[in-house]
ZAMARGU-4260 file (C-alpha; in steps of 0.2 Angstrom, whole numbers, plus 5000, padded with zeros to 4 digits):
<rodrens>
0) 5068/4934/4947 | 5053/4926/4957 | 5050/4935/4971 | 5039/4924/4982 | 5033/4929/4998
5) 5021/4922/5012 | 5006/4931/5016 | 4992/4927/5033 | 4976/4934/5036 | 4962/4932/5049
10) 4944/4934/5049 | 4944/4933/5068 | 4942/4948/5078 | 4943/4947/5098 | 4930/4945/5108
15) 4917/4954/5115 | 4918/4957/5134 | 4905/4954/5147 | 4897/4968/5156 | 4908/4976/5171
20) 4924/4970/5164 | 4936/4980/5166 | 4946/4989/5153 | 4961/4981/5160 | 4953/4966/5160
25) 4946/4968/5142 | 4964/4973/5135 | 4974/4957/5141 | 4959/4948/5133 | 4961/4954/5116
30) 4982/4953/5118 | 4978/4936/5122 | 4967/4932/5108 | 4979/4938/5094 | 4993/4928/5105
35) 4982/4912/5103 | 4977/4916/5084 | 4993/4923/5078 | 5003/4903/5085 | 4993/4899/5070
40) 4999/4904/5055 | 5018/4910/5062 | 5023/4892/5060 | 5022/4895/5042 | 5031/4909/5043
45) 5022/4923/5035 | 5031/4939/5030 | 5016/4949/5031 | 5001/4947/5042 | 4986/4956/5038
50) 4974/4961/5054 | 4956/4966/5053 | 4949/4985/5058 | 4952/4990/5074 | 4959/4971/5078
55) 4966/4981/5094 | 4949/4983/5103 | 4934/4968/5110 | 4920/4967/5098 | 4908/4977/5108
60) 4921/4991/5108 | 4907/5004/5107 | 4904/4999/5126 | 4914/5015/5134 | 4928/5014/5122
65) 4936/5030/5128 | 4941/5020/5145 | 4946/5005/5134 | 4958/5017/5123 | 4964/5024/5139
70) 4969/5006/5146 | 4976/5001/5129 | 4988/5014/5124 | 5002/5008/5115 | 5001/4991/5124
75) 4994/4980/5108 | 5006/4989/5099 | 5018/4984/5107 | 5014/4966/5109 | 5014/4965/5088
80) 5028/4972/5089 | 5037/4960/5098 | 5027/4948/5087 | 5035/4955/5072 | 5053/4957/5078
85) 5053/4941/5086 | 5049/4930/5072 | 5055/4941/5056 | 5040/4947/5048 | 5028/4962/5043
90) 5011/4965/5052 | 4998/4977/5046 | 4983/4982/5057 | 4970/4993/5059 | 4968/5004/5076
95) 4960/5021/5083 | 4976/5033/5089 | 4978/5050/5090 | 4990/5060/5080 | 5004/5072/5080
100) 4990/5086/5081 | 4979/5076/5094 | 4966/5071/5080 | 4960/5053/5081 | 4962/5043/5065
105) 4956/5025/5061 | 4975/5022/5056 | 4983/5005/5048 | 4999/5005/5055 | 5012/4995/5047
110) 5027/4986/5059 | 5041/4978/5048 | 5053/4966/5052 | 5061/4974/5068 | 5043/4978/5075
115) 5045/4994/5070 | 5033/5007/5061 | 5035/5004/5042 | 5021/5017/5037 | 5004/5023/5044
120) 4989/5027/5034 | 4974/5035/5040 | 4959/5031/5034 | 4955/5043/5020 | 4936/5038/5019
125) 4928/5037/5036 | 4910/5034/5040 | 4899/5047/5045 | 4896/5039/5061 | 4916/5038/5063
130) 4916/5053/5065 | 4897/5057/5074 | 4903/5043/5087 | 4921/5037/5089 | 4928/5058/5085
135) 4938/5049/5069 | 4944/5064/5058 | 4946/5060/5037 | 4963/5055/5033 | 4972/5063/5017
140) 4990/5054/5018 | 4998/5042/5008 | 4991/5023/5005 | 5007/5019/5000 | 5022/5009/5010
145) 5039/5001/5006 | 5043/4986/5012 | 5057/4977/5009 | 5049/4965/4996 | 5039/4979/4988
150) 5026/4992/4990 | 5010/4990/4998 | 4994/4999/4996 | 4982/5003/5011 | 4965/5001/5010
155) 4953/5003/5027 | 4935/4997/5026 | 4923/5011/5017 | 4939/5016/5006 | 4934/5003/4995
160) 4918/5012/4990 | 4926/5027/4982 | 4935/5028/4964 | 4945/5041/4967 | 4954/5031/4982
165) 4956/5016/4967 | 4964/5028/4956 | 4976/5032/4967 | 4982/5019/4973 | 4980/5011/4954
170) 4993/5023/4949 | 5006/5021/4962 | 5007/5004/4955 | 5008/4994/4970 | 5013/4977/4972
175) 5000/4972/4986 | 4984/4980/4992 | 4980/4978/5011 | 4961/4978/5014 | 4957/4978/5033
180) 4939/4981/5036 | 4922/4977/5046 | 4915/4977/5028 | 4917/4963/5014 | 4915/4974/4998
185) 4910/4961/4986 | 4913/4962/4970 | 4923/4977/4973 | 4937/4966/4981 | 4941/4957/4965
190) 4938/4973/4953 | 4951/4982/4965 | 4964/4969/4964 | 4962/4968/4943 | 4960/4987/4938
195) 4976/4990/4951 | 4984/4976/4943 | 4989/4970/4960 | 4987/4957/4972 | 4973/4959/4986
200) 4973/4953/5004 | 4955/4958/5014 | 4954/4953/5033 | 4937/4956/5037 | 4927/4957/5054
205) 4919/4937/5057 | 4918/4935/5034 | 4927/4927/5020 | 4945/4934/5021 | 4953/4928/5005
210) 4973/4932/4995 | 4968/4936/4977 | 4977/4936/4961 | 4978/4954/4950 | 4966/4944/4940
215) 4954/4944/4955 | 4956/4925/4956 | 4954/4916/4974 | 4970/4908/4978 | 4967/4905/4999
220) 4955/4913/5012 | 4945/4910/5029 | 4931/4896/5029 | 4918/4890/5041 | 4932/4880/5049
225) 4946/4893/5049 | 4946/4909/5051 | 4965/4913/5046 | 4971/4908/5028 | 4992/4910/5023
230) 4999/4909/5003 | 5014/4911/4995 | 5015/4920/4980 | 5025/4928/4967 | 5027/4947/4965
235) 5037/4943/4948 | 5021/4944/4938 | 5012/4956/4923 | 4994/4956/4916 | 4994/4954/4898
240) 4978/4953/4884 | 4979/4942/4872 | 4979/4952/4858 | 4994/4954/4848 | 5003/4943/4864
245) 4996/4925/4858 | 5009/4917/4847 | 5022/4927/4858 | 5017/4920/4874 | 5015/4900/4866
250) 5035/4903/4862 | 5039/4909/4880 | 5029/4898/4886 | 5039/4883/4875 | 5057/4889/4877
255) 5053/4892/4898 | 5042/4878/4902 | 5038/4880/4923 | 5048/4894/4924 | 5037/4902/4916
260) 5020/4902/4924 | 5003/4907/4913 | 4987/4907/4922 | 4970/4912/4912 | 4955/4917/4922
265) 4945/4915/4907 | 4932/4927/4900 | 4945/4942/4904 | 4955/4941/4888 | 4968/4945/4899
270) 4983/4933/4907 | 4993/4933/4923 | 5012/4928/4917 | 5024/4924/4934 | 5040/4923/4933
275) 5045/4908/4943 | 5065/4905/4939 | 5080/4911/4952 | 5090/4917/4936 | 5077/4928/4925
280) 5065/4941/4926 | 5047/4946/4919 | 5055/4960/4912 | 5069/4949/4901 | 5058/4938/4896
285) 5045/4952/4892 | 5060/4961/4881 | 5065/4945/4874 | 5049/4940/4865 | 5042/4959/4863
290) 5027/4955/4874 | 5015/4968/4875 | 5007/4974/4894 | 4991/4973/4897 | 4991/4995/4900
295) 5004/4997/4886 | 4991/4989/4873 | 4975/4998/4882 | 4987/5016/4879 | 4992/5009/4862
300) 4972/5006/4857 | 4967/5022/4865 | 4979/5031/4856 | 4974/5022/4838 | 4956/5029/4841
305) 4964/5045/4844 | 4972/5046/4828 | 4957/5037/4816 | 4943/5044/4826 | 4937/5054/4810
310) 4941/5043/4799 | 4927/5039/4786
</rodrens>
């Protein structure tokens, strides 16, 4: 059954505050940035609205931050929140707070529908001058929240760097990944959203924030123009390779027509099959026509050289 939602992401980030501003001063101006950039894409009504790191906080938020955190408290919090209860949708951003054990985390903190906390995920891999300068401790929770149209994965800034943050969140098999960052990551972006066979959303700090497919594909993002990009996709959707799936997926294709979406990247070898009727799933059609996914085949192949790696 298609499950099509509406995603929004910024490159924007407030701005920086002249000298002798005070933190008062400096908080109402970054509430009133996210209140002007935020009446952009709510007419489209998103579901989910991706914020960059530390969006709560001017751009020169190294200028005495301690007295800015003090000012802030919970009060940009509280205005997404409103934000989120008010128009019906999720929004993810990235923020310095303290914890339960007075510890401060760089956190993504999740609001659902209601403005309320869905999940919070401290950042696992913090910089080294995180935690020299702005007192951030390593976080070692779960990158992983349920929303009501699925489960999205976490993913602040320098995480993107490491495998063994990949892995995890790879396995949890989510159905989004959340990238909120000061850093772009490259190619890592698009390897991230294929090997976790997930769709990827980046908001980056003043650079390209694009929505990509789990094939790594570019479907929206920020330009030169615009820095805010909104999409709708489909969470009813599978990778599968070629091999063995070819004559199966030209019958599926035939008998579903534009229900049954199939988009090739090309070089990959692998597909990206979406499931766009009201009255069927990926999975039937999957069991209907014995298709193959794209990690069922790699286990089957891995287990084939298991079995015939001695064989002369």
């Amino acid at each position: 059954m298609s499950r099509r939602i509406t995603l929004s992401t910024f490159s924007s980030v407030p701005p920086a505050v002249t000298p002798g501003t005070s933190p008062d001063q400096a908080l109402l101006q970054v509430i009133e940035h996210w209140r002007m950039k935020l009446g952009k894409v709510l007419p489209d009504r998103p579901d989910l609205i991706l914020l960059p790191e530390l969006a709560d906080m001017p751009a020169n938020h190294g200028d005495d931050v301690e007295s800015y955190l003090m000012a802030r408290g919970t009060r940009v919090g509280d205005f997404l929140a409103s934000v989120a209860r008010d128009n019906h949708c999720y929004i993810a951003y990235s923020s310095l707070r303290t914890d339960e054990t007075g510890r401060r985390r760089n956190s993504m903190v999740v609001l659902d529908r209601k403005g309320q906390p869905a999940g919070i995920y401290d950042k696992r891999h913090i910089t080294i001058d995180e935690f020299d300068t702005l007192g951030v401790h390593y976080g070692d929770g779960e990158a992983i929240i349920d929303c009501d149209f699925g489960r999205v994965a976490c993913v602040i800034c320098f995480d993107l760097n490491f495998d063994d943050a990949r892995q995890r969140i790879a396995s949890a098999h989510p159905d989004l990944i959340l990238f909120s960052s000061m850093f772009h990551g490259g190619l890592m972006q698009t390897y991230w959203a294929y090997s976790c066979r997930a769709y990827f959303v980046a908001a980056v700090h003043d650079k390209p924030s694009d929505i990509l497919l789990p094939t790594g594909e570019k479907v929206a993002g920020t330009t030169n123009y615009f820095d805010y990009a909104t999409a709708r996709i489909n969470l009813d959707c599978g990778l599968f390779h070629l091999d063995f799936n070819w004559p199966k997926l030209e019958a599926a294709k035939a008998k579903y027509g534009s229900k049954l979406s199939l988009r090739d990247p090309g070089m990959l070898g692998s597909v990206l099959l979406t499931c766009e009727a009201d009255e069927l799933t990926l999975e039937q059609i999957t069991r209907e026509f014995e298709l193959e996914p794209l990690d069922d085949y790699f286990k089957r192949t891995l287990t084939h050289r298991k079995s015939h790696l001695n064989d002369r």
